[in-house]
N, C-alpha and C positions, 0 to 999 in steps of 0.2 A: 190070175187074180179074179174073183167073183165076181161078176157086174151084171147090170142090166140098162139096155139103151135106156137115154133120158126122151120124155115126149118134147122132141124136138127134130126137126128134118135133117141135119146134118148129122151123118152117120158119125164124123168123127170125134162127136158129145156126147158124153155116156154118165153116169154116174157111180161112184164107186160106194160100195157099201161091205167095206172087211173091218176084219177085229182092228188093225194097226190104225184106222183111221179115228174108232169111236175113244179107243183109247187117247189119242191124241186131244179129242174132245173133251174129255174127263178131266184131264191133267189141265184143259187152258181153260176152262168153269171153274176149276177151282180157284185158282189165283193167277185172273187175269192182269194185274198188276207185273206182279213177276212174272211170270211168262213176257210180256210187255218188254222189261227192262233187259231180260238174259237176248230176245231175239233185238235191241237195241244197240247193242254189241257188236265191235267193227264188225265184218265181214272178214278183213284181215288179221285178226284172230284167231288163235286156236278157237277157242271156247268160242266166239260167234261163231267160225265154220261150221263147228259140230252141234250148234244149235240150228243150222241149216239143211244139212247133210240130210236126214230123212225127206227133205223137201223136191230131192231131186226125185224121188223112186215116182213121185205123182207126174204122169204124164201130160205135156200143157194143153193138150186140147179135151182133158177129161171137165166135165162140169161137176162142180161138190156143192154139200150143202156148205154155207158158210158157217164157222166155228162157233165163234162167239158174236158177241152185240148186240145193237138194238135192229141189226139185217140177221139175225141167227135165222137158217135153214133156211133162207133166199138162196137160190141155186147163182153158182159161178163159173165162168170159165177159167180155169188158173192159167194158163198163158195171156189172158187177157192185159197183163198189169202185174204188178206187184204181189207178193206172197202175204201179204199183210192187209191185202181187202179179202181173201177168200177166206187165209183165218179171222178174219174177223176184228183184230183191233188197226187199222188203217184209221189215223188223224183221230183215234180214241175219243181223247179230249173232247174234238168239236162235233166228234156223232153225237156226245151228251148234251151240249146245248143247243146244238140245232134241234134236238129233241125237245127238249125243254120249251124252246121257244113254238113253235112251228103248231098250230092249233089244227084239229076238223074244219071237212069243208072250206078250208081255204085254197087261194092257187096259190102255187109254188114258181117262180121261174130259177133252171138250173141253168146257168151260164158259163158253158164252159163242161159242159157235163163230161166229157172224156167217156169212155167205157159203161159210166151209169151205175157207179155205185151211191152217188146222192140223189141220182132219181128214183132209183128203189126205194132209198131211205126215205124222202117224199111223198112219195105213192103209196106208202105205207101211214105216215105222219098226217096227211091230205085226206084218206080215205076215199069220200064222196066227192070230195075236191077234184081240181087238174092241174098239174104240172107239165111243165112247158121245156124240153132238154134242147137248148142251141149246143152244137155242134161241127162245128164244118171238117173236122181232118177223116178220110175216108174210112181206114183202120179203124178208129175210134167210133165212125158209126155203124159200122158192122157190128161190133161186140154189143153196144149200146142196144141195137136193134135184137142183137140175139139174148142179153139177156132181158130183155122185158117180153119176148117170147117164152122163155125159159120159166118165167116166174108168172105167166099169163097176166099181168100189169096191161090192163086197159083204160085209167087215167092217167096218162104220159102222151104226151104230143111230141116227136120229133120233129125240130126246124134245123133242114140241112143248112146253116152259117153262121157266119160269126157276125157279135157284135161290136159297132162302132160307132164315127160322131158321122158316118154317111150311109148313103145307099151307092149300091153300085159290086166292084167287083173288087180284090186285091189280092195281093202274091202272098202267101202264105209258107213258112219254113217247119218241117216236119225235124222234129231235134232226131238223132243219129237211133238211139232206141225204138222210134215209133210211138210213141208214150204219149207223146205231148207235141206240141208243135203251137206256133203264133205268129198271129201278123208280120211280116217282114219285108222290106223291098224285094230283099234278096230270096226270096219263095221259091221250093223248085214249084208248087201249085197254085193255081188261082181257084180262089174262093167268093162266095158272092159275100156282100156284106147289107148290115143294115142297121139302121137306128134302132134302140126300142119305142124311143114315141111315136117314130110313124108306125111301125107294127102294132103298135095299142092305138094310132087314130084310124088306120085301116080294117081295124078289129081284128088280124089275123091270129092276136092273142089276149088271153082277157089282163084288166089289171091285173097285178099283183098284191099279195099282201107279204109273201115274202122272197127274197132275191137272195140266189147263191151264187156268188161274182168270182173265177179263178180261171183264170184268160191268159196268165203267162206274160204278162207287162205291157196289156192292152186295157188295164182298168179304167184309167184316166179318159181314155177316151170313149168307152163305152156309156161312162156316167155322163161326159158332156152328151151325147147323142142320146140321153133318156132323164133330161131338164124338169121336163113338163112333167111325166109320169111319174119322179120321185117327187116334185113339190104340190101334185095335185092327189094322189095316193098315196103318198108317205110310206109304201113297204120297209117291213124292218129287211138290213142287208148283213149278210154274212158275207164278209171281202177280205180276198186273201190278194194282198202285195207284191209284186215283184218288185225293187228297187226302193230304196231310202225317198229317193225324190220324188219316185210316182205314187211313192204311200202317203208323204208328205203334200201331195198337191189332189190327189183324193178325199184325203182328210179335212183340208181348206175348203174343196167346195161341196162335200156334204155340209161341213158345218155351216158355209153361205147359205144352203139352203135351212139353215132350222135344225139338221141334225143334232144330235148327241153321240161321238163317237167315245168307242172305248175298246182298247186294244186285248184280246182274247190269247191263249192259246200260252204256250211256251218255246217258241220257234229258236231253236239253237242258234241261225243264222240268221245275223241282222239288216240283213238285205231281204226276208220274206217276213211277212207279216199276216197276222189274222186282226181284223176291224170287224168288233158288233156296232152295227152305227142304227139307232134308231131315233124316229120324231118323241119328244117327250109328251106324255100323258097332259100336262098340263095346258101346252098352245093346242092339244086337241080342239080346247075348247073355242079358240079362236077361231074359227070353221069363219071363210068367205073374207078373210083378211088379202092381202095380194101382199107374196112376198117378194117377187122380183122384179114388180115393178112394169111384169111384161102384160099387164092383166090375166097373169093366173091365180087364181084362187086355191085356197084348201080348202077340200070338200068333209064332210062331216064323214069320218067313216069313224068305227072301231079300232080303237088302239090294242 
């Protein structure tokens, strides 16, 4: 197979560049839709398998350009994750409106960033901006790490932990794939943890203007431990749900704070959820009001 190493240290990333791959290209630019719906398709399936099947001959430690999207020719590593970030439509839908939304020159914080495909997206979306990728499962910061190598991403800040309603340390469970992983008693690892408003009154990260929240059923509590930071800079949030009652009890106290929520996305299972929750245009203008009573203000930013 034709190749030439990728400009990256680890000899086992290479990049592939044959006929079967651009082809493959070809066919999923033209109608990413269907392409979309045919690899949608059990797994246990004929026709999903065989919609798979080419997928194997790609070796997992090779790095590709990515297919399609709004990351098209962002380098990947395809064992990294799933087949569906390196072709390119991985959570489709909410690549288009975090796009949509996500302006120049802003910060970004990724929470929960796993692997670092919405910190590319980001870094990309941000330009002159910086983005902020919290992190803690080890696996998941290595790839993270290697691809913002890979794609020479110098506004991205890696913060090895996860986010919570404290500072200090906690046990952490690595799900069976390696993939994912979340706060747990029953952790085989301990991870350090932290609030985000002490990191924003510490300055270790700047405000935000916008937040992408997917923590695996740690939401609720990461929101209580970043009070201040959501009701004195009002970043718009992109929050993805684990559980009916902790989507439910998110949605409660963004709304206490002022937000406007409203639920995104078309999640098959109604135990996961996408929330776009943002401050409305209108109480901008109330800038120095105090809404919890704790003497915090909202400050006059841009909506």
């Amino acid at each position: 197979m034709p190749c030439r190493p990728a400009s990256f240290e680890s000899p086992a990333v290479v990049l592939i560049f044959v006929p079967e791959y651009h082809w493959m290209l070809s066919r999923v630019n033209r109608n990413i839709i269907a392409f979309t719906k045919l690899w949608m398709l059990s797994s246990e399936s004929a026709l999903g398998r065989l919609a798979r099947y080419p997928l194997r001959l790609v070796p997992r430690t090779m790095a590709v350009p990515i297919l399609t999207g709004k990351l098209r020719g962002k380098r990947w590593i395809v064992g990294s994750a799933i087949h569906r970030c390196w072709l390119g439509f991985y959570e489709y839908e909410k690549q288009q409106w975090v796009s949509r939304e996500v302006r120049a020159d802003s910060v970004f914080w990724d929470i929960g960033a796993n692997v670092g495909f919405y910190s590319l997206l980001a870094s990309k979306l941000v330009g002159s901006g910086k983005v902020f990728a919290f992190e803690p499962a080890p696996r998941n910061l290595s790839y993270l790490r290697k691809h913002l190598a890979l794609n020479r991403v110098t506004n991205v800040e890696v913060l090895t932990m996860a986010v919570s309603d404290r500072n200090g340390t906690s046990s952490f469970e690595i799900e069976e794939t390696g993939f994912m992983g979340h706060l747990s008693g029953e952790g085989s690892i301990t991870v350090p943890t932290a609030t985000l408003d002490s990191l924003v009154d510490e300055g270790t990260v700047l405000p935000p203007d916008y937040v992408k929240m997917d923590i695996e059923g740690a939401e609720l509590l990461a929101l209580r431990g970043a009070s201040r930071t959501f009701q004195r800079f009002r970043p718009v949030l992109f929050l993805a749900t684990h559980g009916r009652e902790v989507g439910t009890e998110c949605r409660r106290l963004l709304e206490l704070w002022g937000y406007d929520c409203r639920k995104v996305g078309s999640k098959s299972n109604s135990d996961l959820g996408e929330i776009l929750a943002r401050f409305p245009a209108s109480r901008i203008e109330e800038a120095g009001r105090v809404l919890d009573g704790a003497g915090i203000c909202v400050e006059g930013r841009k909506p």
